[in-house]
LOKEBA-681081 format. One record per residue: x negated, y, z of N, C-alpha, C in turn. Coordinates in steps of 0.001 Angstrom, whole numbers, padded with zeros to 6 digits, always signed. Example, Ala and Ser with C-alpha at 12.3 -4.5 7.8 and 13.67 -1.06 7.14 Angstrom:
# residues 2
-013190-005690+007800-012300-004500+007800-013200-003300+007800 -012850-002250+007080-013670-001060+007140-012900+000030+007870 
***
This chain:
# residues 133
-030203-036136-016260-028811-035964-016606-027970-035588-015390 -028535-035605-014604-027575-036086-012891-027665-034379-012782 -029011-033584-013040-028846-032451-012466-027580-031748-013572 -027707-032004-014910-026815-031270-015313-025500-031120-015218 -025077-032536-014785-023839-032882-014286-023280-031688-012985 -024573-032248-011741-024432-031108-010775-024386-029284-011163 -024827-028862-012036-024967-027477-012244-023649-027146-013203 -023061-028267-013786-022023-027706-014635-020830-027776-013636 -021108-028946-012104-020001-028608-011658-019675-027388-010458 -021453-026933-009892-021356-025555-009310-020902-024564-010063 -021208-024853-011091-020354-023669-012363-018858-022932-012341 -018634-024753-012541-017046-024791-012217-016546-024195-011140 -017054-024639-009889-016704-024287-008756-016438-022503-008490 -017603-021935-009291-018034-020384-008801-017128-020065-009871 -016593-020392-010925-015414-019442-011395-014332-019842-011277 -014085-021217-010626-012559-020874-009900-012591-020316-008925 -013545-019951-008013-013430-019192-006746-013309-017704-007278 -014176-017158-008375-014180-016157-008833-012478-015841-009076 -012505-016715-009981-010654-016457-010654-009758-016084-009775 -010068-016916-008740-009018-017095-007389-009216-015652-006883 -010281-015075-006280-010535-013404-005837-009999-012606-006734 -010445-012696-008183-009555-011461-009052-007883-011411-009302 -007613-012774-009238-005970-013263-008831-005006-012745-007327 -005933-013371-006757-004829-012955-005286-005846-012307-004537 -007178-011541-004697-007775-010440-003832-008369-011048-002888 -008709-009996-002042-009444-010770-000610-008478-010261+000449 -008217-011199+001559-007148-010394+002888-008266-009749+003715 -007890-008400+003899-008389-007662+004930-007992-007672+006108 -008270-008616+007478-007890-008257+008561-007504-006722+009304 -006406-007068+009929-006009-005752+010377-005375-005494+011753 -005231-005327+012747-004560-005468+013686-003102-004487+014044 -003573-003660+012844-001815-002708+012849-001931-001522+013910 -000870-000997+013687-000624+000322+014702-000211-000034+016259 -000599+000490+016915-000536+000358+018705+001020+000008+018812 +002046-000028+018057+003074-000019+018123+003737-001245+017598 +002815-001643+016554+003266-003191+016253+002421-004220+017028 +001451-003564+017666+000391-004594+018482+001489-004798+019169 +002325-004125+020369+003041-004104+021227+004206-004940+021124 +004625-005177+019858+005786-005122+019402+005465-006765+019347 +004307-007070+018764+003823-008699+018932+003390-009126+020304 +002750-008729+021067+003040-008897+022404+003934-009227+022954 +004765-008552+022783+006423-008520+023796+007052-009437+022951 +006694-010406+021675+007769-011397+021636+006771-012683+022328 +005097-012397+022377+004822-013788+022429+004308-013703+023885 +004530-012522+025139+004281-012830+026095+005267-012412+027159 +005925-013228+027557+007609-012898+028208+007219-011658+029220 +007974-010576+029291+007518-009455+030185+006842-008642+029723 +006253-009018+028705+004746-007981+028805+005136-006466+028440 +004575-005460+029080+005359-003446+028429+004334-003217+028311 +004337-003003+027242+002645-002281+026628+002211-000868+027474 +001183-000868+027692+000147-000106+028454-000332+000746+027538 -001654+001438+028136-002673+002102+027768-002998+001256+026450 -003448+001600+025200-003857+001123+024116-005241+001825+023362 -005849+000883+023283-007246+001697+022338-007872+000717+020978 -007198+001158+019885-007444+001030+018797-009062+001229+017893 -009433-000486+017289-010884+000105+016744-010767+001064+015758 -011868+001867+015298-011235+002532+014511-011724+001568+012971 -012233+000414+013051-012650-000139+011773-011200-001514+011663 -010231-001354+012990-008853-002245+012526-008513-003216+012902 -010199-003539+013092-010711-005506+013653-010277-005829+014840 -009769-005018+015797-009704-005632+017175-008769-004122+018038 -008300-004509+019224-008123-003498+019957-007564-003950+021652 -007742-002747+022418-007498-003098+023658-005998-002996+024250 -005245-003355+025319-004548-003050+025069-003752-003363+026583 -002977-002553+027562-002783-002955+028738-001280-003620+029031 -001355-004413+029640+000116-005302+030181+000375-004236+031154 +001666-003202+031179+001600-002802+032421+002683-003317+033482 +003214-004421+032999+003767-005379+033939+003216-005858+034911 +001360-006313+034491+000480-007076+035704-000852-006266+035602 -000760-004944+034874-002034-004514+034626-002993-005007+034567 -003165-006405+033240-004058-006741+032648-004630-006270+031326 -005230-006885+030612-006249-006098+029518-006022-007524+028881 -005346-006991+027783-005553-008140+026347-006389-007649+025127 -007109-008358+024692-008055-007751+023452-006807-008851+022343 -007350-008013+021403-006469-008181+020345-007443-008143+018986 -007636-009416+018126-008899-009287+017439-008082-010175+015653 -008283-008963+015053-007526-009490+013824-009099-010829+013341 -008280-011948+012865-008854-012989+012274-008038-013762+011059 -008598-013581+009845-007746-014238+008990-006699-013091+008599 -005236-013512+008478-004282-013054+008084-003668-012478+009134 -003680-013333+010274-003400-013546+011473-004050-012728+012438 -003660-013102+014188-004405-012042+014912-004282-013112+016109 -005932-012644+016994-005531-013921+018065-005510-012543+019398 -005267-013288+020349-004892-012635+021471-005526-013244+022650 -006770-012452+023615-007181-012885+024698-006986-012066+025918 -006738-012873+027112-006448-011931+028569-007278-011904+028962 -008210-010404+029230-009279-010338+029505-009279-010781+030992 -009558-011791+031375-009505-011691+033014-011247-012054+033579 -011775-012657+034759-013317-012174+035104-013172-013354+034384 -013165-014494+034669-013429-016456+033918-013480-015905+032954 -012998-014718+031630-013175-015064+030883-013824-013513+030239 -013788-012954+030773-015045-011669+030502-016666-012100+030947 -017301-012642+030044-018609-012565+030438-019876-011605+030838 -019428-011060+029408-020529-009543+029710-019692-008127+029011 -019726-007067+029136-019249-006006+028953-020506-005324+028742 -020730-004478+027256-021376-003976+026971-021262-002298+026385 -021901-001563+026193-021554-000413+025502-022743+000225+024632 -022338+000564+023671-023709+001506+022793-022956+002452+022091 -022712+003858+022798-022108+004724+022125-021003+004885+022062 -019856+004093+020548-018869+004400+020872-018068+003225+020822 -019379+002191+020543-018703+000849+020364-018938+000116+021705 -017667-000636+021938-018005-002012+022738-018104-002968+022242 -019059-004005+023111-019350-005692+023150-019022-006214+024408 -017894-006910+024105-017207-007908+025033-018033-009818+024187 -018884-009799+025592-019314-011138+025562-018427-012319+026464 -017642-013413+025536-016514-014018+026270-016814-015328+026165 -016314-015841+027327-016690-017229+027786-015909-018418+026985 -015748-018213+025779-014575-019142+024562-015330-019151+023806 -015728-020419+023659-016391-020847+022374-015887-020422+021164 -014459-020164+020753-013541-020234+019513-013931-018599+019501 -014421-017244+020303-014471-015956+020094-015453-015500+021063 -016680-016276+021088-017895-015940+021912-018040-014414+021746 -017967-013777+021340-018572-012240+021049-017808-011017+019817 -016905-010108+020381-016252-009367+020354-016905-007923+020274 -017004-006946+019216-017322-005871+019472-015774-005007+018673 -015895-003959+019730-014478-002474+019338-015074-001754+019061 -015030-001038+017978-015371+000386+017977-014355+001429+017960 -014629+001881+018832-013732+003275+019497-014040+004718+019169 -012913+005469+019440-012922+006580+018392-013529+007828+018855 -014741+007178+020296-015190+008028+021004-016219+007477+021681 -016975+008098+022430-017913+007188+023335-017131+007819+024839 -016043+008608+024868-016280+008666+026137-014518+007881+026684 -014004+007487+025565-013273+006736+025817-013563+004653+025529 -014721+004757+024759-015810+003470+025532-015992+003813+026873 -016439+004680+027406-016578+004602+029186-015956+004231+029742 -014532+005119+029267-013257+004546+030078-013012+003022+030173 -013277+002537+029284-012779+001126+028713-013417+000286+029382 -014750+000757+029094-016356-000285+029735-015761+000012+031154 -015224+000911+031883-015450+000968+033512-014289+000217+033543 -012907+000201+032813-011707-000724+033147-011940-001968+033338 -012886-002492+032038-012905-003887+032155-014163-004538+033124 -014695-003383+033828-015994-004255+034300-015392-004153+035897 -013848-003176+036180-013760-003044+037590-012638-004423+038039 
***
């Protein structure tokens, strides 16, 4: 009897989750246009004038330069929301490239491993040589 109990209530479970997706959808992370990246920057980092910018082209993430201190913030849509890291060496582990994508391996448990894909491989070069100099 116990299992049927259990299977009528995974039941339950999988069509309110169902209901819930055909109701309010799924959120697609997004990180926005180079212009609203900037635009969130400059309220949540005092000073900051947006730089050089390189947009993934799949939305998930992007690069993006302080040219106040000429640093490198990655910008990685999560959730609804978007988190924001300063790429500095403590916290760039490994810098990778295959083509046109990068892998930023980072020393934060909460975003161990980061890949961009870029709308080029030879502006991955650029990127891979920024962040590894």
């Amino acid at each position: 009897m116990s299992l049927l109990y259990l299977a009528g209530s995974l039941a339950g479970i999988a069509l309110l989750v169902l209901l819930n997706r055909v109701l309010f959808g799924r959120a697609k992370p997004d990180v926005g246009s180079a212009e609203a990246i900037a635009a969130h920057l400059a309220r949540e980092i005092p000073g900051f004038r947006a730089g050089r910018c390189a947009l993934g082209t799949d939305g998930l993430a992007a690069l993006i330069e302080n040219d106040a201190d000429r640093s490198i913030l990655l910008v990685q849509a999560l959730g609804e929301g978007i988190v924001t890291r300063r790429l500095s060496r403590a916290l760039l582990a490994s810098t990778g490239r295959l083509g046109a994508r990068l892998s930023l391996g980072l020393s934060d448990f909460t975003l161990p491993r980061v890949r961009v894909a870029l709308a080029s491989e030879s502006l991955a070069r650029e990127w891979e040589t920024r962040l590894k100099a």
